[in-house]
C-alpha positions as CSV (number, residue, x, y, z in Angstrom):
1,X,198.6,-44.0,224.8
2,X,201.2,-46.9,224.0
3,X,199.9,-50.2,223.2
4,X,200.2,-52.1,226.7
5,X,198.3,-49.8,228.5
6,X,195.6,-49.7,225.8
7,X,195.2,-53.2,226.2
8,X,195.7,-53.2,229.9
9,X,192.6,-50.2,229.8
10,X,190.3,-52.6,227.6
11,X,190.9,-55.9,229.8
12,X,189.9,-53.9,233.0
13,X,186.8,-52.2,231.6
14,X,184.3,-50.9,233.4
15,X,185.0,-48.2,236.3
16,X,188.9,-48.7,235.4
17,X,188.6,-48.8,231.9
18,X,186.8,-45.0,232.4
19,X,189.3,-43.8,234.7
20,X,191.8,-43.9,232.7
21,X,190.5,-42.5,229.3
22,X,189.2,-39.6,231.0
23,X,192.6,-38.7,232.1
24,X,193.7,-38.3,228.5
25,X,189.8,-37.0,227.1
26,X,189.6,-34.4,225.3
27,X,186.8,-31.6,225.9
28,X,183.8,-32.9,224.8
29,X,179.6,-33.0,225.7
30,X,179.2,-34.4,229.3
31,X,177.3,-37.7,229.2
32,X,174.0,-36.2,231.3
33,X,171.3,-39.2,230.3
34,X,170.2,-40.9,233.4
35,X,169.9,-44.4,233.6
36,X,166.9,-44.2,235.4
37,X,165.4,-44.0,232.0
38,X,167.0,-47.4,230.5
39,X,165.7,-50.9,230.5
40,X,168.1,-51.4,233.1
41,X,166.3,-48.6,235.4
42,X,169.8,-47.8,237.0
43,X,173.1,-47.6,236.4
44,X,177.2,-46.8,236.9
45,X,176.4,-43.5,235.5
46,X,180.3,-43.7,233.7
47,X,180.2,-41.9,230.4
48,X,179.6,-44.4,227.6
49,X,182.6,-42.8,225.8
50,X,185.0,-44.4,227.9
51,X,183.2,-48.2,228.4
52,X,183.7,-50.4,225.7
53,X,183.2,-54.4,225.7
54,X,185.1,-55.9,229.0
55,X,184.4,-59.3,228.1
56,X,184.5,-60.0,224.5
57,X,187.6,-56.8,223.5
58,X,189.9,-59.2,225.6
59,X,189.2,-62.3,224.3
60,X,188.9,-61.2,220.7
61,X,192.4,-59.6,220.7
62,X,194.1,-63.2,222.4
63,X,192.6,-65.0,219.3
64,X,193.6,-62.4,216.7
65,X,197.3,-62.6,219.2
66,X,197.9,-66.4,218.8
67,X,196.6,-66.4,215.3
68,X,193.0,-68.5,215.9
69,X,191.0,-66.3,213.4
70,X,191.0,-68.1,210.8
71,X,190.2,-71.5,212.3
72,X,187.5,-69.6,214.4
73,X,186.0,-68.4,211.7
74,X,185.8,-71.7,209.6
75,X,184.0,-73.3,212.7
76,X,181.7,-70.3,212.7
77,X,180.3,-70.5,209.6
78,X,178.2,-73.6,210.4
79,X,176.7,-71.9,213.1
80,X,173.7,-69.9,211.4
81,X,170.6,-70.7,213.5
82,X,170.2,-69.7,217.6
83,X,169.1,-72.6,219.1
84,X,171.9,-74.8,217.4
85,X,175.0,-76.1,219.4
86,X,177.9,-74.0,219.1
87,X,180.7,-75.5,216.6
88,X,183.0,-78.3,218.0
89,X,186.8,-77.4,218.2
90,X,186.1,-74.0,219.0
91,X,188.3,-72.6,221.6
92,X,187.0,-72.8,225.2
93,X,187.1,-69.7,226.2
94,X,185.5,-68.1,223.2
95,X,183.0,-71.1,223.9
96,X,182.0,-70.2,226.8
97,X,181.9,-66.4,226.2
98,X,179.5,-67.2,223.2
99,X,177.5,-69.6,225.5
100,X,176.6,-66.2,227.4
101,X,176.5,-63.9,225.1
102,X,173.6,-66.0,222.8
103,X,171.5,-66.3,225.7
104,X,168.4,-63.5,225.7
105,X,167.7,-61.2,228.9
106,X,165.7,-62.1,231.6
107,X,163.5,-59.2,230.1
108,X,162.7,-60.6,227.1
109,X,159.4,-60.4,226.3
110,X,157.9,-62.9,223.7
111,X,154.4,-61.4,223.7
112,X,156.2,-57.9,222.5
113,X,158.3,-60.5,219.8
114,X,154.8,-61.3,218.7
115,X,153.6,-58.5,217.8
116,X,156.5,-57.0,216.4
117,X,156.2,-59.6,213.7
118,X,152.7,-57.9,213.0
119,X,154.2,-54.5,212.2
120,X,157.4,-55.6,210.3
121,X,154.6,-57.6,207.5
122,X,152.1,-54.5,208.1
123,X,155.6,-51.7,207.5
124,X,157.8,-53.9,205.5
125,X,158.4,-51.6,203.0
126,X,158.8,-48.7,204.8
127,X,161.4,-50.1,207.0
128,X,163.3,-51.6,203.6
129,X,163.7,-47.8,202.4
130,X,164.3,-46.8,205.8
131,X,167.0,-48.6,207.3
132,X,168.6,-47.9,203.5
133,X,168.4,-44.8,202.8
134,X,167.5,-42.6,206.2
135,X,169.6,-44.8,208.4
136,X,172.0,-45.8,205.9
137,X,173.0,-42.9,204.2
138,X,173.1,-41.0,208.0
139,X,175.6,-43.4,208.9
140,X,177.9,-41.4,206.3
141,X,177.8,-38.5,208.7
142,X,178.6,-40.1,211.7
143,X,182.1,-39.2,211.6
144,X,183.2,-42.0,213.9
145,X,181.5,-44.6,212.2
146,X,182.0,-43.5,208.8
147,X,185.9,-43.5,209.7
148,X,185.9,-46.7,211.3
149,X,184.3,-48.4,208.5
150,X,186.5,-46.9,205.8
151,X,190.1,-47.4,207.6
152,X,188.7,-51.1,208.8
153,X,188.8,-54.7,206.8
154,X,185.1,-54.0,205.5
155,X,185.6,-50.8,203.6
156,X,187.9,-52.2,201.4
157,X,185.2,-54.2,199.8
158,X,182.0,-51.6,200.5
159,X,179.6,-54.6,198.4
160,X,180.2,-57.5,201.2
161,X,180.3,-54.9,203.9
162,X,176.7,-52.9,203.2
163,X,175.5,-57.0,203.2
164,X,176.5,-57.6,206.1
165,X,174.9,-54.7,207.4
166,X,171.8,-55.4,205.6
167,X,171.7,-59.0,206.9
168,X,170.6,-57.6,210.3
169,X,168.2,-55.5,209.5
170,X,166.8,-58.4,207.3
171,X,166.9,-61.0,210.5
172,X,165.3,-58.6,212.8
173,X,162.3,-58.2,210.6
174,X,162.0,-61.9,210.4
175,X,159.4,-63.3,211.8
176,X,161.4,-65.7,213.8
177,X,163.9,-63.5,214.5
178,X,164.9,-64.2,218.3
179,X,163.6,-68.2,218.1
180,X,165.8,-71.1,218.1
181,X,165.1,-71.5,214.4
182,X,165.9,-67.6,213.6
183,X,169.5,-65.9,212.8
184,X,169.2,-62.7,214.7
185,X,171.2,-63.8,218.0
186,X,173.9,-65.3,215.7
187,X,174.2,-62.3,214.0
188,X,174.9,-60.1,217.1
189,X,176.7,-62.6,218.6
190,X,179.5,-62.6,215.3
191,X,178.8,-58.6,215.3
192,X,179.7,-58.5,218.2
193,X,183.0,-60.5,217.7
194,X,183.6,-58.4,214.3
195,X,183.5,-55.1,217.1
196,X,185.7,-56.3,219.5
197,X,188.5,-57.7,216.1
198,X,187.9,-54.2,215.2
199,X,188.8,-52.1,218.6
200,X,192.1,-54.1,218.5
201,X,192.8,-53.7,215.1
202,X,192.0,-50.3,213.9
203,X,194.7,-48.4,216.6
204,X,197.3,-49.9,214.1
205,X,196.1,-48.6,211.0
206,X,198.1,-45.5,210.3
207,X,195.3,-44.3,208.0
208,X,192.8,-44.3,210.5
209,X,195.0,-43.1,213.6
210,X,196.0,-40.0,211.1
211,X,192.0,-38.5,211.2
212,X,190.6,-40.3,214.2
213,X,189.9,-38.3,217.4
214,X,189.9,-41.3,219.7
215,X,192.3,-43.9,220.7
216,X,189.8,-46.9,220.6
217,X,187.0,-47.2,218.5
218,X,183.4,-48.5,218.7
219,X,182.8,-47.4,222.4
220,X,179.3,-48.2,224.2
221,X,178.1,-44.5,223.2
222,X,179.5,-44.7,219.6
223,X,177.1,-47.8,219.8
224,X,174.6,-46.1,220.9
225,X,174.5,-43.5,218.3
226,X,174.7,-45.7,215.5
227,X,171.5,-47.5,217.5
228,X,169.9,-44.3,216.9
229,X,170.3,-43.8,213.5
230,X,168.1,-47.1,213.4
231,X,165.3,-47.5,215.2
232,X,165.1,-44.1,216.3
233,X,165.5,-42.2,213.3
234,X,162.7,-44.8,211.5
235,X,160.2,-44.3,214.5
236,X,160.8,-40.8,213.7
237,X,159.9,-40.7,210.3
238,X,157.0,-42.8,210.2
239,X,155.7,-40.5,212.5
240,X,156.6,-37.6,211.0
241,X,154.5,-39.2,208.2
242,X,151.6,-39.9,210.2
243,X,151.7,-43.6,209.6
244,X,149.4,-44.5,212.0
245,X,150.8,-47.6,214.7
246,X,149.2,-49.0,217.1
247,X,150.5,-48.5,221.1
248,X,151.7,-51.6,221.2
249,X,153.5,-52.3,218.1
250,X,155.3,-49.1,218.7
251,X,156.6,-50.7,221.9
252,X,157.0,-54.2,220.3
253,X,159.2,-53.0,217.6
254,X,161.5,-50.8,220.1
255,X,161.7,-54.0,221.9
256,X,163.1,-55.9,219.3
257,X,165.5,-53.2,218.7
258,X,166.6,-53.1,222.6
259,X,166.9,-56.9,222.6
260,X,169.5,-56.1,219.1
261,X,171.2,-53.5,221.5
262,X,171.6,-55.8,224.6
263,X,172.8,-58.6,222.5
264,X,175.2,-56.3,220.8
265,X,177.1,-56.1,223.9
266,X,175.9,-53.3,224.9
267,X,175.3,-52.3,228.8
268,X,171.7,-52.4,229.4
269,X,172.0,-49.4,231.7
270,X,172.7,-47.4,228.0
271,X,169.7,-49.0,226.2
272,X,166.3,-46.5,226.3
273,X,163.4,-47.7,228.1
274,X,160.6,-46.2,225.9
275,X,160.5,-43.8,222.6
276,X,160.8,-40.5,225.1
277,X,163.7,-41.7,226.6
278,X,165.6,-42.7,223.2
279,X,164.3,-39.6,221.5
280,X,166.3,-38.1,224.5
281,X,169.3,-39.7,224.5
282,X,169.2,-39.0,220.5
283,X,169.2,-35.2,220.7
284,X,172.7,-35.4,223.1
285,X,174.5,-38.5,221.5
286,X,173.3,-38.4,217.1
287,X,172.3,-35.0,216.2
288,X,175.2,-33.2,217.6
289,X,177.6,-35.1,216.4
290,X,176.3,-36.0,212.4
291,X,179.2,-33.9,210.3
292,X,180.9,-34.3,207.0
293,X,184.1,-36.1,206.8
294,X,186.1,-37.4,203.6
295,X,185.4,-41.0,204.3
296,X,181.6,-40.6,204.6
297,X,181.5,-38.9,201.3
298,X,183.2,-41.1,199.2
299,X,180.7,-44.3,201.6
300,X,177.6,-42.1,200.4
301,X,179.2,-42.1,197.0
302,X,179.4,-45.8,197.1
303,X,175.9,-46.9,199.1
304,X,174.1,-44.4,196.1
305,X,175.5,-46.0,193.7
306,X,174.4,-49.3,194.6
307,X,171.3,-48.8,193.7
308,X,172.2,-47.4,190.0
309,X,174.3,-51.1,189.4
310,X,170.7,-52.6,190.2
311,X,168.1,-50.8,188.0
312,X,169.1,-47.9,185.9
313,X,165.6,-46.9,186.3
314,X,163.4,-45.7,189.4
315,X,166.5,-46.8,191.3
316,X,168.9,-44.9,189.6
317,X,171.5,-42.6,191.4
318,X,169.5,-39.2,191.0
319,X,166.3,-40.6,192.4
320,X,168.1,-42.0,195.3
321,X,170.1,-39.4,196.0
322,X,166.6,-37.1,196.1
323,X,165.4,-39.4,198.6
324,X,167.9,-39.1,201.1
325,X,167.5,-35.0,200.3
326,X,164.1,-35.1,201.1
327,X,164.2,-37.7,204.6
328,X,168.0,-36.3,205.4
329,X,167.3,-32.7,204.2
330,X,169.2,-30.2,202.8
331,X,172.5,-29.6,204.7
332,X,173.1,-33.5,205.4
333,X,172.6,-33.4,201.2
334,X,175.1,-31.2,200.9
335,X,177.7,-32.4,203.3
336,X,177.5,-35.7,201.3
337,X,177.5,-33.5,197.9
338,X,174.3,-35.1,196.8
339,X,173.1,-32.8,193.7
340,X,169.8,-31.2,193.4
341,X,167.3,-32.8,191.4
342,X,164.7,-30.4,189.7
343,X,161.8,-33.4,188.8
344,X,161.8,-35.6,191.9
345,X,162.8,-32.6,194.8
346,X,159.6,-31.1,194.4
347,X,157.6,-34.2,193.7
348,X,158.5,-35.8,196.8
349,X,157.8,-32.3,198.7
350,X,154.7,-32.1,197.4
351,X,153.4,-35.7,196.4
352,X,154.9,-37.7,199.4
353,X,152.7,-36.7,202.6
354,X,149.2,-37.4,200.1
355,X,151.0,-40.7,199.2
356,X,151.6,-42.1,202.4
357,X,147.7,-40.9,203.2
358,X,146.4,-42.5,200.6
359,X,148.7,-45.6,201.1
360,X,147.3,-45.9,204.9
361,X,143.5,-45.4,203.8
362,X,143.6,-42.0,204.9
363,X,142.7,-40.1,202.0
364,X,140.8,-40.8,198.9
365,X,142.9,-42.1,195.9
366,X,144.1,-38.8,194.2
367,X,144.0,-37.0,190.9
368,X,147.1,-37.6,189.5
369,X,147.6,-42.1,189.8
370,X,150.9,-41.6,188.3
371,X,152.8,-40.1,191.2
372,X,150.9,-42.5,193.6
373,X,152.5,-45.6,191.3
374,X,155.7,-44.2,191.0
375,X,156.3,-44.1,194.6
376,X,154.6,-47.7,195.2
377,X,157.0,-49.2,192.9
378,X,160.0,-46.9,194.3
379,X,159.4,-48.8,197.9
380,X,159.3,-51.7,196.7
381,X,161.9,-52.0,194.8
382,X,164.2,-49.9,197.1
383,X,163.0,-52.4,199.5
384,X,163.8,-55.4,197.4
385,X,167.3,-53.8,197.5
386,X,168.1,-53.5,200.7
387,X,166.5,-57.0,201.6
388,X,168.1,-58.7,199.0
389,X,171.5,-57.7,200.1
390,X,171.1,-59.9,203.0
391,X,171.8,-63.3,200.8
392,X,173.5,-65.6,202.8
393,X,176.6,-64.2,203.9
394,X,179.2,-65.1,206.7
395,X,180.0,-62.9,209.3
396,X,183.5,-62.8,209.8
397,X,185.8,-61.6,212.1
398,X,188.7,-59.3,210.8
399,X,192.3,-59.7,211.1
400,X,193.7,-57.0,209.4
401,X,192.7,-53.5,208.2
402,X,192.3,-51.9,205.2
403,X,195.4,-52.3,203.1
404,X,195.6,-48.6,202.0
């Protein structure tokens, strides 16, 4: 597909933009999720692979075209807070696409926003480990993602990148997250910028269009899959280790998470409804897809050993590397050539369920303190990690690639 008519394909969007990428698809699952069971409650029913961002992909690529990034993204780093005026000088039309895209759905709830600030204090540290080293260390085996963010500006400097990353996860568990006074609608907003610099930019890379099965990048289902690998995957395992949560924080924290969706640009006729539904739309769009690829490796390699720069101790490289054995399991372990470890393996096998029992009140305090003390202090430090990454950092969009 030349580059007019991949332009002309993102500018018309929608039912257009899906006509003409299915002419060139290649054989792949049908999209069969109904929108019935979205936030939305109906939909287009177009295949997510083939919808991308109509509004922002456009406008992005005419500021990257007449060479506004960099004055775009001076002005943009003074905007850090929702409620605060957007930056004078910045072009109108980006104005006026950010003046829609910071405003919250009509289906915002603030009594759900509430609450959710009950279960991020109450699972604080589970989420910290969580969204590092279950969702982070899957997004290595999303092949499209884990290609995307090699071949684009950010891999070439992993360090900024994982804080950027990290950044969101630390606004949405603020306790002002979606207020005026909060940063988690600035941070989608820019994300959602840094997307749209990204599907314009990453068809010229000649490293990325050598391994990548897709002319455009970041479509609404890759979106969606990396969504999943989020709040999805964490709901997951907390219940898979019988945390016990309350009905509605459940629901409040899965709203939080479909507010971060919608104001990710992404159609709300894709976005789960409930924990059913997304649990659903996980088994067709995330678990089929999670494989090994070159570039998720050597991005596994790097996230590890993150950890190891910070404490050589309970947070060194092994001990890491057995975590995400034991919440990834074996075969995403080995994909991502994460070697076995003979001490912590079995101790998390065995130790990890009592642990979280004992942690929750469920259980008595056990025989052996030490194992209980060694996990404590491996959540919260892993936690302290992942939070910590999040110091104040500037979103950015792109305008070039990675350079080799």
């Amino acid at each position: 597909m030349g580059e007019l008519s991949r332009r002309d394909m993102l500018k018309a969007g929608g039912a257009l933009g899906a006509i003409g990428a299915l002419s060139i698809a290649t054989p792949a699952q049908a999209w069969t999720w109904s929108a019935a069971g979205s936030v939305a409650g109906a939909g287009a029913g177009l295949d997510p692979r083939w919808v991308w961002d109509e509004e922002a992909d456009p406008l992005v690529a005419s500021i990257l075209d007449r060479g506004d990034v960099t004055r775009v993204n001076e002005l943009l780093r003074t905007w850090t807070k929702n409620g605060q005026p957007l930056p004078a000088g910045l072009p109108a039309d980006l104005r006026d696409f950010m003046e829609r895209a910071r405003a919250l759905p009509p289906w915002a709830d603030q009594g759900k926003l509430a609450t959710v600030v009950e279960f991020n204090k109450k699972r604080g540290l589970y989420l910290g480990v969580l969204y590092g080293l279950a969702s982070g260390m899957m997004s290595t085996v999303i092949p499209k993602e884990a290609r995307a963010v090699y071949y684009s500006q950010g891999g070439a400097d992993m360090k900024d990148r994982i804080s950027k990353t990290a950044k969101l996860g630390y606004d949405i568990m603020s306790h002002n997250a979606y207020r005026p006074d909060g940063e988690m609608v600035v941070t989608c907003v820019k994300t959602r910028l840094v997307h749209a610099a990204v599907r314009h930019l990453l068809p010229k890379s000649p490293y990325w269009s050598e391994v990548a099965d897709e002319e455009i990048p970041i479509s609404q289902r890759d979106m969606m899959v990396t969504w999943h690998s989020l709040p999805t995957t964490v709901m997951q395992k907390l219940t898979a280790w019988k945390v016990p949560i309350p009905a509605a924080e459940s629901a409040a924290f899965l709203h939080s998470w479909q507010l971060c969706a919608h104001m990710l640009g992404i159609k709300d006729e894709y976005i789960p409804a409930s924990w059913a539904e997304a649990n659903s739309q996980a088994a067709q769009v995330l678990t089929p897809v999670l494989a090994p690829t070159p570039e998720g490796v050597k991005l596994a390699d790097i996230l590890l050993g993150l950890g190891a720069t910070v404490d050589a101790g309970i947070l060194s490289k092994p001990v890491l590397g057995a975590f995400t054995r034991f919440m990834l399991g074996d075969q995403i372990a080995g994909w991502l050539r994460i070697p076995r470890e003979p001490v912590w393996d079995p101790l998390l096998k065995l130790s990890w369920g009592p642990f979280i029992a004992v942690r929750e009140g469920l259980l008595p305090f056990p025989l052996a303190p030490e194992a209980y003390w060694l996990f404590d202090e491996f959540l919260r430090k892993a936690a302290l990690l992942f939070l910590s990454e999040a110091r104040p950092i500037s979103i950015e969009i792109p305008d070039s690639n990675r350079p080799s």
